[in-house]
N, C-alpha and C positions, 0 to 999 in steps of 0.2 A: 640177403644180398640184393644190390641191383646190380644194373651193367651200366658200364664207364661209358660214357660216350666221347671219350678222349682213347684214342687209337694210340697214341703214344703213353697213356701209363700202363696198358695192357703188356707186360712182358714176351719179347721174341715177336713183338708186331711194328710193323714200321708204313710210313702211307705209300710205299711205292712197293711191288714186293720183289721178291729178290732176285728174278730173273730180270725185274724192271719191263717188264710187259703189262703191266698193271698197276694202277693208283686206288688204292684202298682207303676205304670210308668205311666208320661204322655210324650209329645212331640209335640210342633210342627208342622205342617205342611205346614205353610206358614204363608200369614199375616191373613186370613180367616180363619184358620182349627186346629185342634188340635189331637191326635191320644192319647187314654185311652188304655192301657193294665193289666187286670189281670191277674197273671200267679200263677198257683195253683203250694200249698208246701205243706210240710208235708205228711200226708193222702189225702187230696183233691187230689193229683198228680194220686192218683189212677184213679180217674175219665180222662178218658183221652181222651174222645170228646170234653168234654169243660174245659183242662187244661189250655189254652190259651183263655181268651174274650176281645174284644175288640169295642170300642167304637171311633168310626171316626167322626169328626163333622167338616164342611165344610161348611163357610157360615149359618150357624146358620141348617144346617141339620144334622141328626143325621142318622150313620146306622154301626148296632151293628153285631160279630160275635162270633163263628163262624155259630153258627146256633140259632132262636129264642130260641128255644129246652131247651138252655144252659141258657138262661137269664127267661125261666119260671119257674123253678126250685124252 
């Protein structure tokens, strides 16, 4: 397998998510890896430590940014 780097044939994923506080991207990063970004809109934008989260996965690891902080929320 690789990973899609089209967010719309991925099933159950959409580029905005569903609260719509978020614009989601994936991408890429080789034949192993793939890079998830949420980037905050709207009002979320406010929040501005974790306007940007991101999820890198490499060979079947995962490691999320920019801080735990933002993903325990």
């Amino acid at each position: 397998g690789l990973y899609s780097a089209d967010l719309l044939s991925l099933r159950g994923t959409a580029p905005v998510s569903t609260q719509g506080r978020y614009t989601i991207a994936v991408e890429r990063t080789g034949a192993d890896g793939f890079r998830a970004v949420a980037r905050a809109r709207g009002a979320q934008s406010a929040d501005r430590d974790c306007a940007e989260m991101t999820v890198n996965v490499v060979a079947g690891f995962p490691t999320t940014g920019p801080t735990a902080t933002c993903w325990l929320r």
